[in-house]
N, C-alpha and C positions, 0 to 999 in steps of 0.2 A: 544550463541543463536543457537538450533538448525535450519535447514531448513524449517519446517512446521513454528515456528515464523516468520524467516528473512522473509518468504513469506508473510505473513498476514502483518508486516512489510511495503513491499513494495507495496502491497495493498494500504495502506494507503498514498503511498505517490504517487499515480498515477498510477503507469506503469502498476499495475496487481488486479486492484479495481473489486470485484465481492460482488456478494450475495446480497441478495433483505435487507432493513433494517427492524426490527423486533419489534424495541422497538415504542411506542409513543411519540410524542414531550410533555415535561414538563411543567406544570404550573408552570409560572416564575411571576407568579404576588407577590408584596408586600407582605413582613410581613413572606415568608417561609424559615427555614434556611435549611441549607444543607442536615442538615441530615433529615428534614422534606422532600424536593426534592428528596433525595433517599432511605427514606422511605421503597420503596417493593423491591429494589434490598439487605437492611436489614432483611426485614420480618422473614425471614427463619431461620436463629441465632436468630432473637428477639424472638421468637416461643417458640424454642427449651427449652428444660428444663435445668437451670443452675446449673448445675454441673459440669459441666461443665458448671456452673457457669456463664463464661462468656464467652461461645459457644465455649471454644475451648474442646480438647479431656483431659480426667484425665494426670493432672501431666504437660499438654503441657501448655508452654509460649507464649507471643504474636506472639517475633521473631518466635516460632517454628512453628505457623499457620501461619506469612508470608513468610519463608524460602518455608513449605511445600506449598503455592500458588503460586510460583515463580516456582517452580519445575511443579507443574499441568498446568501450562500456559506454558512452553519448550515443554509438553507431546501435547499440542492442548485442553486439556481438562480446557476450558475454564471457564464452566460454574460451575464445583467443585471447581477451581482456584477461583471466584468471591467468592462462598461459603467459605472459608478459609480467604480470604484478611479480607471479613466481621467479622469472629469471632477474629483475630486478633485487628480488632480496636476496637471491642467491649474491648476487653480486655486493649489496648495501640492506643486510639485517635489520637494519636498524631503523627502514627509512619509515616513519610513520605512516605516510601518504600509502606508498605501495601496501601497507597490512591495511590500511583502512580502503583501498581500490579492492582488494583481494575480497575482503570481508563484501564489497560490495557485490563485487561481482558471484561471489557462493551463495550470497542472498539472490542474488536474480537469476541463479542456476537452481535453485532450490531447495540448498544443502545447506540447511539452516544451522546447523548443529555446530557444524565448523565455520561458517560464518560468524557465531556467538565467540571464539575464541578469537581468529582474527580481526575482530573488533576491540577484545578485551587487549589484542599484542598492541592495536593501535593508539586506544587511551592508554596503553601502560607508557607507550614513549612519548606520546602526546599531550598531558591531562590536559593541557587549558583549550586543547581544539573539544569544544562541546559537540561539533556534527556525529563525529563517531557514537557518542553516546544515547544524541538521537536515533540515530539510525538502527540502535542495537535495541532499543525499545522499540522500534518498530517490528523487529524478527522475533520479540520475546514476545508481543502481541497476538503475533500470525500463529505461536506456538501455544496459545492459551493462557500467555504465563502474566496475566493481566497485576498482579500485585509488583512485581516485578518493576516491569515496563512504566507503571504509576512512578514507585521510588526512585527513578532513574528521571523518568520526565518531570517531578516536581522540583532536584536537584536544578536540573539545569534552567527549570520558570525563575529560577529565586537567586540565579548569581549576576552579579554588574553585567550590565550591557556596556564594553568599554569600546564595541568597534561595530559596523553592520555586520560582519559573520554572529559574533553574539546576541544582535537581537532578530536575525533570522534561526540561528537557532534554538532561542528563546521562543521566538514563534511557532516553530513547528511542533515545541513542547506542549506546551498552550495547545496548542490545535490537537495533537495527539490526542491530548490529553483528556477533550473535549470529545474525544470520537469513544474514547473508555468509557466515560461518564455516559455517553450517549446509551452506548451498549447497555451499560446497567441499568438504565430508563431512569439516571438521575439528569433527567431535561433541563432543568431549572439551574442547576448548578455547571453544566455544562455549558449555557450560555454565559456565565463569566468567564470559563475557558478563552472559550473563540471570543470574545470583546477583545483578551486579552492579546489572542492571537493577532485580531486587526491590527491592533494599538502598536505590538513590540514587531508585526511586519511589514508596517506602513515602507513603499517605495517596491517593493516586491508583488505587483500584482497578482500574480498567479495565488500566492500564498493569502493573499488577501482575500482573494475573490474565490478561496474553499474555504477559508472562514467561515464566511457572510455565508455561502451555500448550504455548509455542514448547520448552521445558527440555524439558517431559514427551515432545516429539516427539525429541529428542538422545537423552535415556534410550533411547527404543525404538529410534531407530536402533543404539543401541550394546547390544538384547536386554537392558539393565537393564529388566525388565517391570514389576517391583512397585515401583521408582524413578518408574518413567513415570506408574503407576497412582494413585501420592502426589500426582504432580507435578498430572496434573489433575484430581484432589480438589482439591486445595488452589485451583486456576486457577476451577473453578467456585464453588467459596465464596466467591473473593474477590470473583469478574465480577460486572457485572450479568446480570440474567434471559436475554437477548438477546444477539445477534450470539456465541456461542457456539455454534454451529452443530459447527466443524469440530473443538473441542474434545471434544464430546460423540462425532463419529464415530472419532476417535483413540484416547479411553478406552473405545469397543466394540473398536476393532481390539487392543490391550491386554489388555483381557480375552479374548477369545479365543487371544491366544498364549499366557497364563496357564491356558487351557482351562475358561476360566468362561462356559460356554454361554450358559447363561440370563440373567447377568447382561450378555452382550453386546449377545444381542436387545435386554433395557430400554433398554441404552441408544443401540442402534441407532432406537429407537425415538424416542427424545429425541432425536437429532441429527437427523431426517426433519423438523420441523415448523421447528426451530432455521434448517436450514440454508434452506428454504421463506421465513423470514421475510427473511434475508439476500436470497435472490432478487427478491424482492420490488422490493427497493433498485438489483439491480445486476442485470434478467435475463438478458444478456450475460454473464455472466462464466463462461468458460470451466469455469475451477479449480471453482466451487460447482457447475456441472453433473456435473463428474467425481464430486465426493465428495455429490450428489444419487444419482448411480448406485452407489454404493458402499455409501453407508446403503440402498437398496433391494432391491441385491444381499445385504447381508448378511440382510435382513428377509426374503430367499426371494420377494421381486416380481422375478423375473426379467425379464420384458417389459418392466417399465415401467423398468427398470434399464439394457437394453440403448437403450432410447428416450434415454433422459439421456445413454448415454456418446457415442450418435449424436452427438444436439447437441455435446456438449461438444468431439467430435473436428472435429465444422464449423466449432466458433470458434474454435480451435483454431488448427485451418488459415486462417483469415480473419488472426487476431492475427500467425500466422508473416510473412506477408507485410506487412504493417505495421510490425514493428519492425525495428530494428537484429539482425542473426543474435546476435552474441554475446549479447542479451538474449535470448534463447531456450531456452538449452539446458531450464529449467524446464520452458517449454510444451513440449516433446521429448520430454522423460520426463510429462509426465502424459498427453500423447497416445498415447505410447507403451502407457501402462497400460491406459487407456482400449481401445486397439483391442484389447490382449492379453484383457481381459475379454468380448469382442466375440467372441473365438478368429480373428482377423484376425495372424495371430502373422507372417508375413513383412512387411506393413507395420509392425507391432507393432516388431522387431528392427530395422528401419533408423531408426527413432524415435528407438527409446533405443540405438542407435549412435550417433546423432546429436548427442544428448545427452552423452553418454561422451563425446565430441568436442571439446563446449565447454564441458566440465569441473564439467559439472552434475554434483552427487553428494549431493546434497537427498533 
């Protein structure tokens, strides 16, 4: 999975949630079947003239229009990806893979709704591939639907690890599961989450090293500073070079509660270019605008710090009205910080009331 994925990825599964939602909620009354429900995300292969026959290109197979949608969804190109899963099952219904590419790709289009059923078509032909069912707690996460998303990730922490796909994604359960827990500021019990996470993703760095990251933020929640300070050591040795951004801004914020001045700057300095390169990917996203102004702030660019939490407080407010309220309480509180750095401290306090409200405690 390249980086541009693992990011969208982990979007999903909390830590780096961006972009306003695009699609509309689905008529789920009686009597429609699936592929009535996804319907217009079909249209476009139903259209097309078959001679591709059955939408894929001359001479191509189904696998070859899901192989090439697996490959457009590594590229970002999400929405050609969706186009290819469809002409694939146009041609082969049944293929699990193409309904679990599709589901992916309406998840990184932002049409969560119908991504929830193309997930549900891919475990129905699938049950013992677990990634689908990660993956569908992760969009039931982004939608608020936090009890949910639990029941589904605790399913899969708790069945045999018979092969490396199973205890990666046993891991990313665990991890998930740990960023739920996070949110409801139960710290303590989240870090047997991520242990768990380490433990069942050993050989997988990346997966490893947001563990030890997601851990290292429980520690400081919980004023363990030199716990936290361990945790992301260890999160940066494991990572790759990149997409380490917010980790690098966490171990500045760490060391300065340990009162290690100079070494906060360094590494304030390290998270400015880190989180820069993440932007890159996703310039939208809210959460990297906040902790854009936060490594800036701590580097003493005040200007250019209040500029970022600007933005950040703009998507902010664009995202709130785009999702479901109970997926919120998050952007609450970082908007909330946001404006309090601003010195905006009466809009500031209805934020993170607001937040307090729906039980954010991240």
């Amino acid at each position: 999975m390249d980086a541009a994925s693992m990011l969208k990825y982990l979007a999903l599964c909390l830590f780096l949630v961006y972009g306003p939602a695009t699609g509309e909620a689905l008529d789920d009354s009686p009597g429609d079947s699936l592929e009535d429900t996804l319907g217009d995300s079909l249209g476009y292969v139903q259209n097309s003239t078959a001679g591709e026959a059955n939408g894929g290109l001359p001479g191509e197979s189904a696998g070859d229009r899901e192989r090439s949608g697996q490959e457009l969804l590594t590229r970002g190109s999400s929405l050609q990806a969706l186009e290819a899963f469809n002409q694939s099952l146009l041609m082969d219904p049944g293929n699990a893979e193409a309904w679990r590419g599709k589901a992916l790709a309406l998840r990184d289009l932002e049409r969560y709704d119908e991504s929830l059923l193309a997930f549900d078509r891919a475990i129905e032909l699938s049950p013992e591939d677990q990634r689908a069912r990660v993956e569908k707690a992760g969009v039931l996460q982004v939608l608020g639907r936090s009890r949910e998303a639990v029941e589904i990730l605790d399913t899969v922490a708790q069945l045999p690890l018979a092969d490396e796909a199973d205890r990666l994604s046993a891991s990313s359960a665990w991890w998930s599961k740990g960023n739920i827990l996070v949110e409801q500021g139960l710290y303590n019990q989240s870090l047997q989450a991520y242990d768990m996470a380490v433990e069942t993703g050993f050989g997988n760095p990346f997966q490893v090293a947001s563990a030890l990251s997601n851990r290292g933020w429980a520690l400081y929640r919980l004023s363990r500073y030199q716990e936290a300070l361990e945790a992301y050591d260890q999160a940066l040795a494991q990572g790759p070079p990149t997409m380490m951004g917010t980790t690098h801004l966490n171990r500045a914020r760490t060391l300065e509660a340990l009162g290690r001045e100079e070494e906060a700057i360094a590494a304030y300095e390290k998270a400015l270019p880190a989180l820069e390169e993440e932007m890159a990917l996703v310039p939208e996203a809210a959460k990297l605008w906040k902790c854009r102004g936060d490594a800036l702030q701590g580097l003493g660019r005040d200007e250019e710090a209040a500029a970022a939490f600007q933005r950040a407080i703009e998507i902010f407010q664009q995202d709130i009205s785009s999702f479901p309220e109970a997926a919120n309480g998050w952007r609450y509180r970082w908007m909330g910080e946001a404006l309090q750095s601003l010195g905006r401290e009466q809009e500031a306090a209805e934020a993170l009331s607001r937040a307090d409200e729906l039980g954010y405690r991240g």
